[in-house]
N, C-alpha and C positions, 0 to 999 in steps of 0.2 A: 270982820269981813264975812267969815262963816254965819252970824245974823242978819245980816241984811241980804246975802245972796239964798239964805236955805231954802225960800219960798220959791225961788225959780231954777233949781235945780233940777227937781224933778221932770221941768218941763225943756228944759236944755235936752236933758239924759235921754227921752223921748223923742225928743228931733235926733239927737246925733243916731239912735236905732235904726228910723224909716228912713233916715236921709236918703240913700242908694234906691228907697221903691219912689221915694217923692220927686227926685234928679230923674228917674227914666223913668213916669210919669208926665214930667213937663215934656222930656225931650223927644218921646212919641206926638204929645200936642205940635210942638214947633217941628217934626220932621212926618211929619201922617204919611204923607205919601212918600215915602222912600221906604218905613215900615213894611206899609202893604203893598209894595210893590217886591219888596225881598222878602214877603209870607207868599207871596201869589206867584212868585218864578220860583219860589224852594219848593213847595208842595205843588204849584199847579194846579189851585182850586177857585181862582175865578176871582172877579174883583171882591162882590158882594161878601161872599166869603172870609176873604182878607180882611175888606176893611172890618169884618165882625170881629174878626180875631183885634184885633188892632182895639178897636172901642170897647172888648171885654180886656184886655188887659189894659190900658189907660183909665178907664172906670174901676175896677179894682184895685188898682195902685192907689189912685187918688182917694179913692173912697177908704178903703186902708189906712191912707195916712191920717188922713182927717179924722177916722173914728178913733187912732190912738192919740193924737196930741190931744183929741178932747176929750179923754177917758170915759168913750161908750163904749159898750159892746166891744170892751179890750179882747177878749178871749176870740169873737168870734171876728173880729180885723186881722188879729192872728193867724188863726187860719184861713181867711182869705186870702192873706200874702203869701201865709206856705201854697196854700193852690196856686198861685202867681208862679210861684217862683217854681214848682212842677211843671205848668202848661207852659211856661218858657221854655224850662230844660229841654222838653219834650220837638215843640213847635222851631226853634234854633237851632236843632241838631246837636247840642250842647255836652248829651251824653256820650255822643260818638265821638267826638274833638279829642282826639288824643296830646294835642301839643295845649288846649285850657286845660285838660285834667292834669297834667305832667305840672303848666302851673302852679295849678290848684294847689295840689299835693307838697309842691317844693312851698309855696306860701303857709302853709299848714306845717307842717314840721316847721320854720323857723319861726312860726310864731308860739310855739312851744316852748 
């Protein structure tokens, strides 16, 4: 079994990584406007605005994913997702959410 599955391992093991930036990549395309319209009533910065926010992070995710399943420029899809996943925290209020962080944490200890 382990012979005939070893050549796609690797490329499984690489999907199940990006899966969570590739799932909220699509789900910005199928929901756009509910996105920008909950960046533009949280901040208050204008349609235009929004939707940039919105298409810098939906191009980044996706661009992301694509350049890891196809082994380019791994390192630097890498840090474009860690940016991703900063300019979220930041732009979602994510840092201040006491009862996600409380999550977070209780998830992190039991998976220890």
């Amino acid at each position: 079994f382990l012979r005939v599955t070893k050549q796609y391992l690797p490329h499984v093991a690489r999907l199940c990584l990006i899966s969570t930036f590739l799932e909220d990549g699509i789900r910005m395309w199928f929901q756009w406007s509910e996105q920008r319209d909950y960046i533009d009533s949280t901040w208050n910065c204008g349609y235009l605005l929004a939707s940039s926010f919105v298409f810098l992070n939906l191009l980044g995710q996706l661009t992301g994913c694509v350049l890891v399943l196809s082994r380019n420029f791994v390192q630097y899809a890498c840090f474009g997702l860690f940016g991703i996943i900063a300019l979220q925290t930041i732009a979602y209020s994510i840092l201040w959410d006491l009862k996600f962080l409380m999550r977070l944490s209780r998830t992190s200890w039991a998976q220890l």
